[in-house]
N, C-alpha and C positions, 0 to 999 in steps of 0.2 A: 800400292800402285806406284809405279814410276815411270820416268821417262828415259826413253832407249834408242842407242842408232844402234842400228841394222848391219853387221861386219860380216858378214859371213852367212853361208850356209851349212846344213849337215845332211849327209847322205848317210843312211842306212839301212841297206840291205835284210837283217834281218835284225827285228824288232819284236814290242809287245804288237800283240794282233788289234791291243785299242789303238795304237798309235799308226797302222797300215792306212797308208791314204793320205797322212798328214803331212804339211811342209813343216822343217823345224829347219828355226836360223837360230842363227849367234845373234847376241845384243849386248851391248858395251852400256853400260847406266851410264848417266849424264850427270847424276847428279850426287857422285863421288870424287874425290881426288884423283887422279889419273893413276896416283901409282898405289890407290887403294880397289882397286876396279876390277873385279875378277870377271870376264863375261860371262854369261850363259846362255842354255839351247830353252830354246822357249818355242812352244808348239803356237802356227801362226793360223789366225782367226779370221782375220781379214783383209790379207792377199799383199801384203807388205811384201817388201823385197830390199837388196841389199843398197845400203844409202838412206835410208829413207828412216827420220826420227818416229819413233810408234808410242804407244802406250801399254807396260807390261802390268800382269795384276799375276801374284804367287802366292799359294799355299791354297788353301779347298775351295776359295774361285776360279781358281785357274783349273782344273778340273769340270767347273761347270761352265766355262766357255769353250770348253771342250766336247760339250755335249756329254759326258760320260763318267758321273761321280764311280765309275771304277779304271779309268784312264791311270798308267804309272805318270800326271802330268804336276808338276811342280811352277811354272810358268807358262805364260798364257800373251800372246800379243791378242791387244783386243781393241785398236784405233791406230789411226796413220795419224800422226799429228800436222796439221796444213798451218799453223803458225802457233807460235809463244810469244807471250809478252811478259817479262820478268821486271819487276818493279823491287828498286834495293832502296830500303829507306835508310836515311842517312844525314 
């Protein structure tokens, strides 16, 4: 699992028939180097939108917060994150 801001969306037309119905946005990880950061589409769970830091989960959970262990789904938004608190000991 990680943490992710919301950059984008994707539109498409024609897809797998598990994926019809679903929103799928772009998410930039937060907790990479900037210029080690690839984004990805990640099928959204619960109603995230663009701005907005979530919580992503990948590989065969992501899948079951999709409702559909036969889903093509590799990433899974599955929480809106309403605050962080990050403690750096030191």
């Amino acid at each position: 699992m990680f943490v992710g801001l919301v950059v984008g969306t994707v539109v498409a037309t024609r897809k797998s028939q598990a994926l019809v119905g679903k929103k799928l946005l772009v998410v930039k990880p937060l907790n990479y180097p900037q210029e080690q950061c690839p984004s990805l589409v990640a099928v959204d769970t619960v109603g995230a939108g663009v701005g907005e830091t979530v919580l992503v989960i990948t590989g065969s959970g992501a899948r079951t917060a999709v409702i559909s262990q036969n889903a093509p789904v590799d990433a899974a938004i599955v929480g809106i994150v309403d605050s962080m608190e990050i403690v750096e000991k030191g």
